[in-house]
C-alpha positions in Angstrom: 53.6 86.3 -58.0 52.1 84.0 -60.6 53.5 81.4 -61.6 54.3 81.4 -65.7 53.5 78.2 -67.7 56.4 78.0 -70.2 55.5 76.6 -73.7 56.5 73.2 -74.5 58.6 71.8 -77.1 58.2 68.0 -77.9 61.0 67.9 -80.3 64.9 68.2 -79.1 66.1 71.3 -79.8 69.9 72.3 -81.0 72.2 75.0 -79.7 75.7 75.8 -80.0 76.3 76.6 -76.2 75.7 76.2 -72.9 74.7 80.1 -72.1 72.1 79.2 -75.4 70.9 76.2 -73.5 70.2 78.2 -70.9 68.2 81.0 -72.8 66.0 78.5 -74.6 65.4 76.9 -70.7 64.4 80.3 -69.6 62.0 80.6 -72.4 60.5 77.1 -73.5 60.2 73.7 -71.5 62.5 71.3 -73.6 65.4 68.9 -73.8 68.0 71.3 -75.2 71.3 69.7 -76.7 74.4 71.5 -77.0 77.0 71.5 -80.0 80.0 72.7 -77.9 80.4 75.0 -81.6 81.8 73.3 -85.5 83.3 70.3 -83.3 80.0 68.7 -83.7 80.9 64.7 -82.6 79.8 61.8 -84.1 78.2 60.4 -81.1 76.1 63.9 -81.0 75.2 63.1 -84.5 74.0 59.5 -83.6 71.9 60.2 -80.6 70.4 63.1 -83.6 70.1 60.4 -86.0 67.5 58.1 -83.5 65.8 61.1 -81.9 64.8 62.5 -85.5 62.5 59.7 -86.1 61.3 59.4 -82.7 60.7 63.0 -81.2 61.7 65.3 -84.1 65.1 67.8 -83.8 64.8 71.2 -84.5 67.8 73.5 -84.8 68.6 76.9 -83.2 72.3 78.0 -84.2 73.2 81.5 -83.9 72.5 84.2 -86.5 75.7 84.3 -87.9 78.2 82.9 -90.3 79.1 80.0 -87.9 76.0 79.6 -87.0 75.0 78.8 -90.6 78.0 76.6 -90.9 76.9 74.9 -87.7 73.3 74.3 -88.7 74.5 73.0 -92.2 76.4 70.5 -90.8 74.0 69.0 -88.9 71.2 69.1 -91.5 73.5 67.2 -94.0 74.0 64.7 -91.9 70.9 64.6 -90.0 68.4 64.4 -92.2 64.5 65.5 -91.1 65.6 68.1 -89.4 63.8 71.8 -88.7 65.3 74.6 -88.5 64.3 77.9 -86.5 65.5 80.9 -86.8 66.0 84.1 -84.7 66.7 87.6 -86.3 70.2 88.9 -85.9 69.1 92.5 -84.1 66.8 90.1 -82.3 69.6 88.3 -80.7 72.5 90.7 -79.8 73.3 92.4 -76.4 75.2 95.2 -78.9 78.6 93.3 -79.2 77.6 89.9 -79.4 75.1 87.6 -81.7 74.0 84.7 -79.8 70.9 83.0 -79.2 72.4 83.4 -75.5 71.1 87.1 -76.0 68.0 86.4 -77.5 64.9 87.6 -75.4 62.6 84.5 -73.9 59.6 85.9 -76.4 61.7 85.5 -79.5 63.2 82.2 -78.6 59.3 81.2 -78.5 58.5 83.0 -81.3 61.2 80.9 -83.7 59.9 77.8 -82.1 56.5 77.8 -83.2 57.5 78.5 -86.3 59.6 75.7 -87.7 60.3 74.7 -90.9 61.1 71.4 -92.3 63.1 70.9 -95.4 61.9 69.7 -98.4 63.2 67.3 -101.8 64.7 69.7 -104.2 62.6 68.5 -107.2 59.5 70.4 -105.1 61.1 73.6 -105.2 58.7 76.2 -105.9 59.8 79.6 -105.8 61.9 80.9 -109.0 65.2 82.9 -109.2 62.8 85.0 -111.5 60.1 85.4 -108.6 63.4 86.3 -106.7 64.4 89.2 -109.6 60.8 90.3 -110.1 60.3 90.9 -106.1 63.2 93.0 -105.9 65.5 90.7 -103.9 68.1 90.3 -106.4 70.3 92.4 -108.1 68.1 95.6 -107.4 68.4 98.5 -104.7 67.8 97.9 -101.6 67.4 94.3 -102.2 69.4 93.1 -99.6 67.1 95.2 -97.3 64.0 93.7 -98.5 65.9 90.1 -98.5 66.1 91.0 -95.0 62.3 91.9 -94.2 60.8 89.1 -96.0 63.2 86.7 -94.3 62.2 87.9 -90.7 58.8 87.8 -91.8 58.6 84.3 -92.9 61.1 83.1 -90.1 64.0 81.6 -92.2 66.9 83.5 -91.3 68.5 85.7 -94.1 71.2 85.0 -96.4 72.4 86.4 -99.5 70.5 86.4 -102.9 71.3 82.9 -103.8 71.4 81.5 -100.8 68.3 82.9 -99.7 66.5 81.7 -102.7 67.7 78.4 -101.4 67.0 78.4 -98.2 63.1 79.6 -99.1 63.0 76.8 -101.6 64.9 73.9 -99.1 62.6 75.0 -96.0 59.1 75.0 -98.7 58.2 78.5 -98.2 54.6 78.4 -100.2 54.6 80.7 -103.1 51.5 82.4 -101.6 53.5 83.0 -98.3 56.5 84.4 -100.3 54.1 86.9 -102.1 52.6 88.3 -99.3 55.6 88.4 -97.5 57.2 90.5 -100.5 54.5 92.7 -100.3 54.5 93.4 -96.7 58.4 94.2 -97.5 57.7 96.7 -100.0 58.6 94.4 -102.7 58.4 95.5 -106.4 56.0 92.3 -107.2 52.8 93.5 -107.0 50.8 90.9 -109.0 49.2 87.7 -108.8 
């Protein structure tokens, strides 16, 4: 049998458990810390804190509400930061949500593609781009929050937090277009 190369990952990479450690092991070569869930410790933040600058951290919490919670936490206090994100149906055994049930492919998948958050004065996309692309207040907009968000690979929230997140992680306007388009999105111009 051949033997696989896994991908590497220079930065240190963030997970709530130890069955999530051992996913993102079975997919990616990397130093993998774990959270042990909200109980994040302030020694955990301090090792964050000098790794950041050195090696980079990126950030792979669970699809969910805790998850989010989790990820926040961490990026408030631990600033430079990246955050990846794995799709909810991408990361479920039926049951359960957990980057523990993620697939090897999708954990590198959300690795490569990163994001790093930007100042909030560079913000780019507007909560009318939001309205005119159908993600807000329109039907099936939570739907098409949901496409564009797996297509651009920053996890999906509601309206407003979704318009945030795009903003915070410095989606390009370009990339939010196409991405609205590939959704079925009601902007069609530009």
């Amino acid at each position: 049998m051949a033997d696989v190369t896994k991908p590497e990952v220079a930065e240190v990479v963030v997970v709530e458990g130890w069955r999530d450690k051992a996913a993102v092991d079975r997919a990616v070569k990397a130093d993998v810390v774990v959270t042990g869930g909200m109980a994040v410790s302030r020694e955990l933040i301090g090792f964050l804190r000098k790794v950041v600058a050195e090696r980079g951290v990126i950030i792979l919490t669970d699809p969910d509400a805790m998850g989010e919670r989790i990820r926040k936490r961490i990026a408030d206090r631990v600033p430079g930061c990246k955050h990846a994100f794995i799709p909810p149906e991408e990361a479920t055994d039926g049951s359960d949500i957990g980057i523990e049930h993620a697939s090897p492919s999708a954990i590198d998948r959300a690795l490569a593609r990163v994001r790093t958050e930007v100042p909030a004065k560079s913000w780019r996309i507007t909560w009318s781009d939001m309205m005119e692309a159908g993600l807000v207040g329109a039907p099936g907009a939570s739907v098409r929050r949901a496409k564009v968000a797996r297509d651009l690979g920053v996890g999906y929230g509601n309206a407003k937090s979704f318009w945030k997140r795009l903003n915070v992680l410095g989606v390009d306007p370009e990339e939010f277009r196409a991405a609205v388009r590939a959704a079925g999105g009601v902007r069609s111009h530009d």
